[in-house]
N, C-alpha and C positions, 0 to 999 in steps of 0.2 A: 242177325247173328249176335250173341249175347256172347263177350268177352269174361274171358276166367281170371279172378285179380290175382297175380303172384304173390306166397306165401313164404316168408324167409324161412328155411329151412331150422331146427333148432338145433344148433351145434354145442360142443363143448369148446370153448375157447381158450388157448393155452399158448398164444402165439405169443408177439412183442406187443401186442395189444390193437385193435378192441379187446378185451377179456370179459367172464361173462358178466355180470351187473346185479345186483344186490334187490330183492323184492320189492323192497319198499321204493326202489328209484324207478322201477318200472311202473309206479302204482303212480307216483310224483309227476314221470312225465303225461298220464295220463289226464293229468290238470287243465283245467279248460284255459285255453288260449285269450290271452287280455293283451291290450293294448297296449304297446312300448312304453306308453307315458300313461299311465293307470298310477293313480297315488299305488294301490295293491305290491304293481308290478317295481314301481322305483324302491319300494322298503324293501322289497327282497333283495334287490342290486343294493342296498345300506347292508343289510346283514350276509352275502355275500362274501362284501369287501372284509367284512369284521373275521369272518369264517378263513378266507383263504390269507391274511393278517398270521390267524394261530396256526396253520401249516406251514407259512413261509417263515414263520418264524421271524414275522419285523413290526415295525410301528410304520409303515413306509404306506404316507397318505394316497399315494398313488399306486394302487395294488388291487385287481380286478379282473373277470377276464374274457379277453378280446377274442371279437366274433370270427371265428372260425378255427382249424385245427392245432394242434402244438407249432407245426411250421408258420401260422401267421404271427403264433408270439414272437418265433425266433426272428422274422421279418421286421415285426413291430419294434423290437428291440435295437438292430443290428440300425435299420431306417432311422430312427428316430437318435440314434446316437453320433451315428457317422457321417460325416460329409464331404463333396471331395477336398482328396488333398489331403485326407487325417491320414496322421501313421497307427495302423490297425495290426498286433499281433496276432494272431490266427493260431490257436493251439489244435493239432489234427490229430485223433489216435483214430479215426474209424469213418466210415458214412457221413454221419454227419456233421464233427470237425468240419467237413469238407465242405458241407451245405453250406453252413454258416460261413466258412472262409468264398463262399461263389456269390452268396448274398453282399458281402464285402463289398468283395468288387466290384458288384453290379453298380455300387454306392459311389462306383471311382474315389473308393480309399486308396489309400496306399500302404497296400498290402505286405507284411512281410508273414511265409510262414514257415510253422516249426512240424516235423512229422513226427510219430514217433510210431513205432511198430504196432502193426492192427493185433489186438489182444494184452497191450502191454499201456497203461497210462501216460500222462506225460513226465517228463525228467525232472522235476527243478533247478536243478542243477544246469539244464539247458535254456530252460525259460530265462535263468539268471543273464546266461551269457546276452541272451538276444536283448536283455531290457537294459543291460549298460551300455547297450548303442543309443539309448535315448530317446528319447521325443515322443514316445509311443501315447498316445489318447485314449486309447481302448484294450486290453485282452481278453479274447475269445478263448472260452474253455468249457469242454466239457465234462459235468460232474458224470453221467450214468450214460455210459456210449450201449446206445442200442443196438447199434450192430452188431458190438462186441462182447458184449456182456460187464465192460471194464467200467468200477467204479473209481472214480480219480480220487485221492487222498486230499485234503484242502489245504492242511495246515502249513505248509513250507511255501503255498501258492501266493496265498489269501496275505503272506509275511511279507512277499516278495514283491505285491503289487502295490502294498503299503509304503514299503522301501522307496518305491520309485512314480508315485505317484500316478499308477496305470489305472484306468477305469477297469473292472470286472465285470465285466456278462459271462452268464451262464446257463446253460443249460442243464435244465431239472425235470427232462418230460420222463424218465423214466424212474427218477426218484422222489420227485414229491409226495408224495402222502404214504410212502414207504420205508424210506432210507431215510436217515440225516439230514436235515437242511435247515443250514444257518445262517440266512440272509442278514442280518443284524451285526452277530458276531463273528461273520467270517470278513464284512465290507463290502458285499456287492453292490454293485449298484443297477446292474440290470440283470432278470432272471425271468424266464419263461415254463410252462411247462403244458403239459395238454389235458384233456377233462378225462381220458377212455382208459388209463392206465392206473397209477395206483389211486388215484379219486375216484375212481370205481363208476361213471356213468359215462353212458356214450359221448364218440365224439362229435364237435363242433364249437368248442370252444376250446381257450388258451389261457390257464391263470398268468397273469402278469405281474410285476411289481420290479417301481423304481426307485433309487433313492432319493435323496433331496439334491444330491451331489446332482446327480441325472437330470433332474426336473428344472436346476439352474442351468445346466449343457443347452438342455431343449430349447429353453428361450431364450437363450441368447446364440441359438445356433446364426449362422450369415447369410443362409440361407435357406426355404422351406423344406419340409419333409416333403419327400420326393411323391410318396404317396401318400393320397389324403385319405383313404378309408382307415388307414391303420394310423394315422398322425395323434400319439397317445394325448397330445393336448387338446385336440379336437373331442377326441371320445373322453376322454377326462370331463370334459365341458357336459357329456349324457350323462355320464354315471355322475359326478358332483355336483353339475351346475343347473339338470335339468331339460340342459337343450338340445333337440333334437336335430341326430346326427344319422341314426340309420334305423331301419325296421328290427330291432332285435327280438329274437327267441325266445318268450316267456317260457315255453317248454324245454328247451333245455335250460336255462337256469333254474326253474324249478327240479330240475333231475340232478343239475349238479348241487346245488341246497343240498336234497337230501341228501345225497354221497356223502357233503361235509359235516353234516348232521351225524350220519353214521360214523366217521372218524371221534367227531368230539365225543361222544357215545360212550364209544372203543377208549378213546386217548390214545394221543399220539404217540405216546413213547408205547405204550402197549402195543398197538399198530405196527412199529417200527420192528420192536420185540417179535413179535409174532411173524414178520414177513423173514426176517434174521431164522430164527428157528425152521421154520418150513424150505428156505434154501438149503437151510443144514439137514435136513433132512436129504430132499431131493438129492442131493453130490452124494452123498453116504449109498441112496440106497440107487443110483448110478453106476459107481464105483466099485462098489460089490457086484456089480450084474456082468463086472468085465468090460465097463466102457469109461471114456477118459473125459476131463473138462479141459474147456480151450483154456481158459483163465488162470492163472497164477492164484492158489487159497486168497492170498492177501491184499488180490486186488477183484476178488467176485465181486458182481454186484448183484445183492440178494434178490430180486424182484425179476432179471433177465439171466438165465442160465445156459449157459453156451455150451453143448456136448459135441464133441469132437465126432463126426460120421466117422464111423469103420471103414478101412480101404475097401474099395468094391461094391459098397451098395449105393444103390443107384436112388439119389437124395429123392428125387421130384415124384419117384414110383413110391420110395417111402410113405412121402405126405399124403399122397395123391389115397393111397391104401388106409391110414388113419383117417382120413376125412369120409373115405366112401363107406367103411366098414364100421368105423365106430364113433362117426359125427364127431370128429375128435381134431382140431384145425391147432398145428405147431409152427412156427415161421423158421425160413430155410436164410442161409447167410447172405449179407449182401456183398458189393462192393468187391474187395481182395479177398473175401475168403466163402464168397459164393461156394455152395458146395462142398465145402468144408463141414460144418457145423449147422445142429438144429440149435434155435432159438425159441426157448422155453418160459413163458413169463409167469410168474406165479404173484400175483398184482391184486390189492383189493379183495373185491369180496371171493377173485378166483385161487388165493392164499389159502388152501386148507388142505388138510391131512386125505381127505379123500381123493381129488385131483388127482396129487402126488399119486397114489397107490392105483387110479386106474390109468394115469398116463404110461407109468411102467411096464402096467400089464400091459397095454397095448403097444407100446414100442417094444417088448419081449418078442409080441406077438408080428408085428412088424420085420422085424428082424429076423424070423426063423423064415418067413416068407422067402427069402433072401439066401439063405441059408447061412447067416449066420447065428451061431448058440448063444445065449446067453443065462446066468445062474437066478433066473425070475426067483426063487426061495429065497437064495440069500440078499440079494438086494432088496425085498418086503422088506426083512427082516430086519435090514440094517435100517431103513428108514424109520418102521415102528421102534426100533432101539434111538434111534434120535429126537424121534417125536416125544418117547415118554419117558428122556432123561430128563 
């Protein structure tokens, strides 16, 4: 009996991410496979570091990224900063707020946290209150909540942790190489994000980067990192020192290279420009079709677009009907607002005018399934009017 190898179907990817991947990274990962410790293979983890340096926008020596998804970053982060006993602020507007605030705990910190309504950022104005009680070591925040589509504003955060001498971690898996990020001059000192979304190549790895501030916390923590595969000083030790710590993935670092390759390319701020644009397009020609955004204009986050489901159609038949009919794959709510809202990413090399314009036709088309109408003319219309102002 001669077995048939299964073939991944080819999709359009339009979800919260994977999204689809750039020619040249699929050509990257086709790269023959070398040894962890290949002089070859160490100079790329050197220009790497240099590459994801110019996205995060720091000089911060220990900056890299760890083996496995965006959640190992947030682990590596969250692990390597906290220990029991710390007082840990916990900022929650969505999903993952709440990972990160479980990871906490796992750490027996000492957790306090703050909620604030899924769709709606967090307060400043609240964070102030909780940090005049003092002592806190750490705050947890998320810049680009995936669940929600909510990008959190930094500038009154970034003032407040200043003021009080809080450590910043953050969360940048669905805004780095998209939106804003100013590791440098906002004062982070921990930030993670993942390779499959606006870096544009598949996942299995996690950009990282910590400050100096961070990298003194580390060693002089009182006691070790709980886990050692993700113990950033250990793996610091492979990527600067050489010494072998794990079997890593020449193939996906060669795919995410090229990703970062393609941004420098592009240019960042052009990149950023361009994902800004293509949002504004997408709500425009949305909006016009007769359907609403979950998000408040002035707290969207360009790169995940959150559309409010019509009362009565039945989400999971929706997606289920895009994927079978037009290989077309959109991510559905998690959490409190399951069912609520489709989650639409428009990330990397899956950021372009054409997307936009068959995602539409298809959710038109989706929708009359359903029976409800929608104005497909004039929402083209408005989108191509956004595109080519």
């Amino acid at each position: 009996m001669t077995s048939k190898p299964l073939e991944a179907p080819l999709r359009t990817l339009m979800g919260p991410g994977p999204l689809d991947i750039h020619p040249r990274v699929y050509r990257a990962l086709a790269s023959p496979v070398i040894g962890h410790l290949d002089p070859a293979y160490l100079a790329l983890l050197d220009r790497i570091r240099e590459q994801l340096q110019m996205v995060f926008r720091t000089k911060n020596a220990l900056t890299h990224v760890s083996p496995g998804t965006g959640t190992s970053g947030m682990e590596m982060c969250v692990a390597n900063l906290m220990e029991p006993g710390d007082k840990v602020l916990c900022c929650v507007h969505g999903y993952f707020g709440a990972r990160i605030r479980e990871m906490a705990e796992r750490q027996d910190a000492d957790v306090t946290t703050l909620e604030a309504e899924w769709g709606q950022p967090d307060d400043p104005s609240a964070i102030e209150k909780k940090l005049k009680d003092g002592g806190f070591k750490v705050m947890t925040l998320v810049h680009a909540e995936t669940s929600t589509g909510v990008q959190q504003p930094m500038e009154d955060i970034v003032r407040l942790a200043k003021e009080h001498g809080v450590m910043l971690l953050l969360d940048t898996v669905t805004s780095l190489g998209g939106v804003d990020v100013e590791i440098d001059a906002w004062g982070i000192d921990a930030a993670y994000s993942c390779s499959q979304k606006c870096i544009g190549s598949p996942p299995g790895l996690a950009p990282i980067t910590f400050s100096p501030r961070a990298v003194d916390v580390m060693k002089s923590r009182r006691s070790p990192v709980r886990g050692w595969y993700l113990d950033a000083q250990l793996l610091d030790g492979y990527w600067s020192g050489r010494k072998y710590h794990h079997t890593s993935s020449s193939t996906l670092h060669y795919g995410v290279h090229e990703a970062l390759c393609l941004i420098e390319e592009e240019g960042l701020a052009a990149r950023i420009t361009r994902h800004r644009r293509h949002h504004l397009a997408l709500v425009a020609g949305i909006e016009a079709m007769g359907l609403s955004m979950f998000v408040a204009a002035e707290h969207r986050l360009p790169s995940l677009n959150a559309i409010r489901i019509p009362d009565g159609v039945d989400d999971g038949k929706l997606r289920g009907y895009l994927l079978e009919t037009f290989n077309l794959e959109i991510g559905g709510g998690l959490g409190a607002i399951a069912g609520k809202v489709w989650r639409v990413g428009l990330m990397g090399y899956s950021s372009s005018p054409e997307r936009i314009l068959f995602f539409m036709s298809c959710l038109s088309q989706a929708l009359g399934v359903q029976g409800v109408s929608t104005d497909l003319k004039a929402g083209l219309a408005a989108a191509m009017s956004t595109l080519e102002s």
